[in-house]
DSSP file (Angstrom, degrees, kcal/mol; ACC not computed):
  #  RESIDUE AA STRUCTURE BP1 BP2  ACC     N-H-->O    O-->H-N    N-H-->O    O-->H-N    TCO  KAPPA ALPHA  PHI   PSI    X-CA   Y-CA   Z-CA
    1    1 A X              0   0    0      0, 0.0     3,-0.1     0, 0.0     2,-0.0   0.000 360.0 360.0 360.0 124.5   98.4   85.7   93.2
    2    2 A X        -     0   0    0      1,-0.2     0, 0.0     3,-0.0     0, 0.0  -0.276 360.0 -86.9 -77.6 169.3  101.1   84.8   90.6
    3    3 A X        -     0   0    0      1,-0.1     2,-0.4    -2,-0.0    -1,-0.2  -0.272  35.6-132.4 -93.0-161.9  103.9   86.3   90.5
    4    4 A X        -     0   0    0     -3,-0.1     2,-0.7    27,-0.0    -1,-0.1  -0.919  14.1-139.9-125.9 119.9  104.5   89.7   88.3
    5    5 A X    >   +     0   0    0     -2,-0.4     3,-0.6     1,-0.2    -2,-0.0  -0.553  23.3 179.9-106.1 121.6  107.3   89.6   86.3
    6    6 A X  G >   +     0   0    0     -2,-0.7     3,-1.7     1,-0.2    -1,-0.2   0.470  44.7 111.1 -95.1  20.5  108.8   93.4   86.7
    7    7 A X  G 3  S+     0   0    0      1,-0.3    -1,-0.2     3,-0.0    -2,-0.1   0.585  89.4  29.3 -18.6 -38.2  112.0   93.1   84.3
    8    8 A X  G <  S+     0   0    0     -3,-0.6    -1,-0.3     2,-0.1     2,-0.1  -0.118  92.2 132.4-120.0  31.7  111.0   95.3   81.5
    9    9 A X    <   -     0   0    0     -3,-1.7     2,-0.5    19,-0.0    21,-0.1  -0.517  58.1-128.7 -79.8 153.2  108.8   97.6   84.2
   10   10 A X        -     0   0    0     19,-0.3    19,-0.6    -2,-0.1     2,-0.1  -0.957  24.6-146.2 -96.9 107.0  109.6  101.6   83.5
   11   11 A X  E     -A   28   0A   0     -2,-0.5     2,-0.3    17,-0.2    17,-0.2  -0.388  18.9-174.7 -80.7 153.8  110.4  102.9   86.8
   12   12 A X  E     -A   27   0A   0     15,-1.4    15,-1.2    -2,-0.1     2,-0.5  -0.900  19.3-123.9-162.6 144.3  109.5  106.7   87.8
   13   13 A X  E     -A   26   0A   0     -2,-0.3     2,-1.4    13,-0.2    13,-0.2  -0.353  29.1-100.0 -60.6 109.1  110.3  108.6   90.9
   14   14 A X    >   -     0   0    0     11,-1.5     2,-2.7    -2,-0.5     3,-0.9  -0.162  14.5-131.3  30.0   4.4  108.2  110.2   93.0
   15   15 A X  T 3  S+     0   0    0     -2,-1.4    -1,-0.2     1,-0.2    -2,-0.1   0.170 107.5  53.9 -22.5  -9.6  107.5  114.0   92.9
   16   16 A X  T 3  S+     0   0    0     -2,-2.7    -1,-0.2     9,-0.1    -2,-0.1   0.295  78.1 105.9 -61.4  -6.5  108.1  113.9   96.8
   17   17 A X  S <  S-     0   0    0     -3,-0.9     2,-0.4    -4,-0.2     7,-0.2  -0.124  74.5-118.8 -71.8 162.5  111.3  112.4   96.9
   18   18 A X        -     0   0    0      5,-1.8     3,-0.4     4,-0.8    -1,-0.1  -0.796  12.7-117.7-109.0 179.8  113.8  114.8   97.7
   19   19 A X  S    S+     0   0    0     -2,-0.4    -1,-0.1     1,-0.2     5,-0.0   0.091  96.9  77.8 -81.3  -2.9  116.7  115.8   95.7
   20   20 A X  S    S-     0   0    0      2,-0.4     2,-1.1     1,-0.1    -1,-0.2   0.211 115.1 -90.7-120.4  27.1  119.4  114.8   97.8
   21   21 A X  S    S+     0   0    0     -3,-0.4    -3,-0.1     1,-0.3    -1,-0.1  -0.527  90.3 103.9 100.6 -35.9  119.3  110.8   97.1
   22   22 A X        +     0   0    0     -2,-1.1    -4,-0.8     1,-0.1    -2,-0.4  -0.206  66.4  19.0 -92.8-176.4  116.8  109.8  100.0
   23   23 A X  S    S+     0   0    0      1,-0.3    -5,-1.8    -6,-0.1     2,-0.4   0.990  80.4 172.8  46.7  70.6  113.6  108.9  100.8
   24   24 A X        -     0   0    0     -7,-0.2    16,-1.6    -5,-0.0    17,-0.5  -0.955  13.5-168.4-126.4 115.0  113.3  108.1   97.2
   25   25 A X  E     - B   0  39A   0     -2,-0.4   -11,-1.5    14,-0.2    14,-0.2  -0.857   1.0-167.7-117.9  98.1  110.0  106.3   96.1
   26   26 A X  E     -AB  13  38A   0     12,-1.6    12,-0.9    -2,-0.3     2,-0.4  -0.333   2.1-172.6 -95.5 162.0  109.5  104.6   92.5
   27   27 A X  E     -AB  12  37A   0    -15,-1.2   -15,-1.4    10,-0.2     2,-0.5  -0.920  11.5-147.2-135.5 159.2  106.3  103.5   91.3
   28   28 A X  E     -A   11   0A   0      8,-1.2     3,-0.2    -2,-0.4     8,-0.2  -0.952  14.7-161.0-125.7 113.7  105.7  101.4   87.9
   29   29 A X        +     0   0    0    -19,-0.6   -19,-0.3    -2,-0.5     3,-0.1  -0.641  58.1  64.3-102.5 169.6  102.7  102.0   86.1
   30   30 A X  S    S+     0   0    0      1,-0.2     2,-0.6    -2,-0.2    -1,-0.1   0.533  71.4 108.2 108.0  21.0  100.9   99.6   83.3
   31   31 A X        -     0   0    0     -3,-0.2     3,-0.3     3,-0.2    -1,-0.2  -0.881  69.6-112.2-147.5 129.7  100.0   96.4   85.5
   32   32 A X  S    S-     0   0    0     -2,-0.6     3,-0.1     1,-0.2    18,-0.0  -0.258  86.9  -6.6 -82.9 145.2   96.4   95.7   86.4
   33   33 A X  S    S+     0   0    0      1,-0.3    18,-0.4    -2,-0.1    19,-0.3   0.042 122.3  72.0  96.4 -31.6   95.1   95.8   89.5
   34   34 A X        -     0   0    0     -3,-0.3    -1,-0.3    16,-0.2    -3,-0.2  -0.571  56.5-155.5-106.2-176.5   98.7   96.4   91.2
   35   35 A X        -     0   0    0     -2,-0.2    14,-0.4    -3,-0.1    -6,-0.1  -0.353  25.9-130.4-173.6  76.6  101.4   99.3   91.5
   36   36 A X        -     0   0    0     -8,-0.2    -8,-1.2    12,-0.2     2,-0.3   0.105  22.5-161.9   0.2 111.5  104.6   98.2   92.0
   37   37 A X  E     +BC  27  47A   0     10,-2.1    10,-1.3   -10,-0.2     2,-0.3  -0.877  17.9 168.4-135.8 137.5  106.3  100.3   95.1
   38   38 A X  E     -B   26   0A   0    -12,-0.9   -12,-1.6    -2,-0.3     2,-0.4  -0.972  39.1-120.2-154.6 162.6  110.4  100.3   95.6
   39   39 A X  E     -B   25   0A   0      3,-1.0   -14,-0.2    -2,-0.3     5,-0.1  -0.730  24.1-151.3 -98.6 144.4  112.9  102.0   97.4
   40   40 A X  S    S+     0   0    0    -16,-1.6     3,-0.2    -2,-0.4   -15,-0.1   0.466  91.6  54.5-102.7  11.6  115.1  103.6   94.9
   41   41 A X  S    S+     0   0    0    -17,-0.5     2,-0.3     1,-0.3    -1,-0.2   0.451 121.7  32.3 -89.9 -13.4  118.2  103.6   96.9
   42   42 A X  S    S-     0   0    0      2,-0.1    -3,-1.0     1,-0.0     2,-0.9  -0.801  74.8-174.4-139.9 100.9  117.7  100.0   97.3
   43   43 A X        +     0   0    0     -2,-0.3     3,-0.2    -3,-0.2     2,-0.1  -0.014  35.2 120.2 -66.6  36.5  116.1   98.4   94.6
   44   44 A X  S    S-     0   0    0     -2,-0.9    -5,-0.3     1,-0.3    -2,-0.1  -0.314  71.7 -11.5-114.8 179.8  115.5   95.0   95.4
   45   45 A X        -     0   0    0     -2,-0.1    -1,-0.3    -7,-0.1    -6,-0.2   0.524  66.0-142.9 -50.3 153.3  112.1   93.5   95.5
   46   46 A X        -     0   0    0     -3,-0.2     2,-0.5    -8,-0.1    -8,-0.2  -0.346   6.9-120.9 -96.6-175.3  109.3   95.5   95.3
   47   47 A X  B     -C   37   0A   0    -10,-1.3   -10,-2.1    -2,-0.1     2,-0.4  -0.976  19.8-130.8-122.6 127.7  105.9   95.4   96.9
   48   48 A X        -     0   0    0     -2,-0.5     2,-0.3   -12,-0.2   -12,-0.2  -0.903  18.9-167.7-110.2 116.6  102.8   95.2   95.3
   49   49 A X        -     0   0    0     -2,-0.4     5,-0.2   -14,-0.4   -16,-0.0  -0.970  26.0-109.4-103.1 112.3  100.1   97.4   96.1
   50   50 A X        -     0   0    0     -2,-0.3     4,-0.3     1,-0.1    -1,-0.2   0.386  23.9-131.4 -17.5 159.2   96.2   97.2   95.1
   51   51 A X  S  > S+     0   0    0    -18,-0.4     4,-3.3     2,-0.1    -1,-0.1   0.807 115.1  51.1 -57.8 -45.8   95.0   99.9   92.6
   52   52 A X  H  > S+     0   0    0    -19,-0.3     4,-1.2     1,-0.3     3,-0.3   0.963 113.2  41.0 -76.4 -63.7   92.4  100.5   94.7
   53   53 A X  H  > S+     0   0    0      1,-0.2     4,-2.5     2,-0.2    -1,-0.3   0.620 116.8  46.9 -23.4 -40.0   94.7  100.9   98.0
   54   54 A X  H  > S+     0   0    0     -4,-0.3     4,-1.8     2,-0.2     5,-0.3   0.976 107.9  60.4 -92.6 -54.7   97.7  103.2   96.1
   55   55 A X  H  X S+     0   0    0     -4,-3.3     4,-2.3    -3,-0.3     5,-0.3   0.824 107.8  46.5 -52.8 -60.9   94.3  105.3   94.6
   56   56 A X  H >X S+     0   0    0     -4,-1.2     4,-2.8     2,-0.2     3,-0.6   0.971 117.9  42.7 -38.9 -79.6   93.5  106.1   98.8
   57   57 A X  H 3X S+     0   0    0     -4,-2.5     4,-2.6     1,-0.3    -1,-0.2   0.689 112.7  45.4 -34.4 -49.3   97.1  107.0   99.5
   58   58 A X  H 3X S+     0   0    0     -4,-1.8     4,-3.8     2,-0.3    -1,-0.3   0.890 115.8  49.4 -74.2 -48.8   97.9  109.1   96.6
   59   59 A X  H <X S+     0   0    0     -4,-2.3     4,-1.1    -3,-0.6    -1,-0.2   0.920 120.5  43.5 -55.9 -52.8   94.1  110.9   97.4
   60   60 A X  H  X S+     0   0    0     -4,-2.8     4,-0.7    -5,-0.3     3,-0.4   0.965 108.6  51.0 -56.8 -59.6   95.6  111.1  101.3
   61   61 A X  H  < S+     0   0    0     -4,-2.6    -2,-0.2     1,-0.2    -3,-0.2   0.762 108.2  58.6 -82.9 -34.6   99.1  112.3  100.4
   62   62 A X  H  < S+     0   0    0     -4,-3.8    -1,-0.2     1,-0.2    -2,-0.2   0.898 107.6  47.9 -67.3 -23.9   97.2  115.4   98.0
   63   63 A X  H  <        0   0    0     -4,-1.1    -2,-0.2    -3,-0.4    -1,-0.2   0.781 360.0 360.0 -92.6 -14.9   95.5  116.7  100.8
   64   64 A X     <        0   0    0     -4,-0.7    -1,-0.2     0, 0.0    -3,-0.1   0.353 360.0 360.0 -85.5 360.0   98.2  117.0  103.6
């Protein structure tokens, strides 16, 4: 896999994070096949998850 380059990537928070600066999760959408996972108290490289993988979670995380 080469690598991705997320310079100009648009960051956006969560709607689970809380409000009091942690547990803060940013996601970047617009790059295929991946989604781009950081902590947003620490920004530093990010993790790349499958579509198909982040699609499970997010499908997991609505039903609990």
């Amino acid at each position: 896999m080469r690598p991705i380059d997320l310079s100009a990537a648009t960051w956006r928070r969560s709607s689970y994070s809380n409000t009091n600066g942690g547990e803060c999760v940013e996601v970047a959408d617009g790059f295929t096949g991946v989604v781009p996972v950081r902590d947003s108290k620490n920004p530093g490289p990010a993790i790349m998850i499958s579509d198909t993988a982040w699609g499970c979670f997010v499908d997991y995380a609505q039903r609990q």
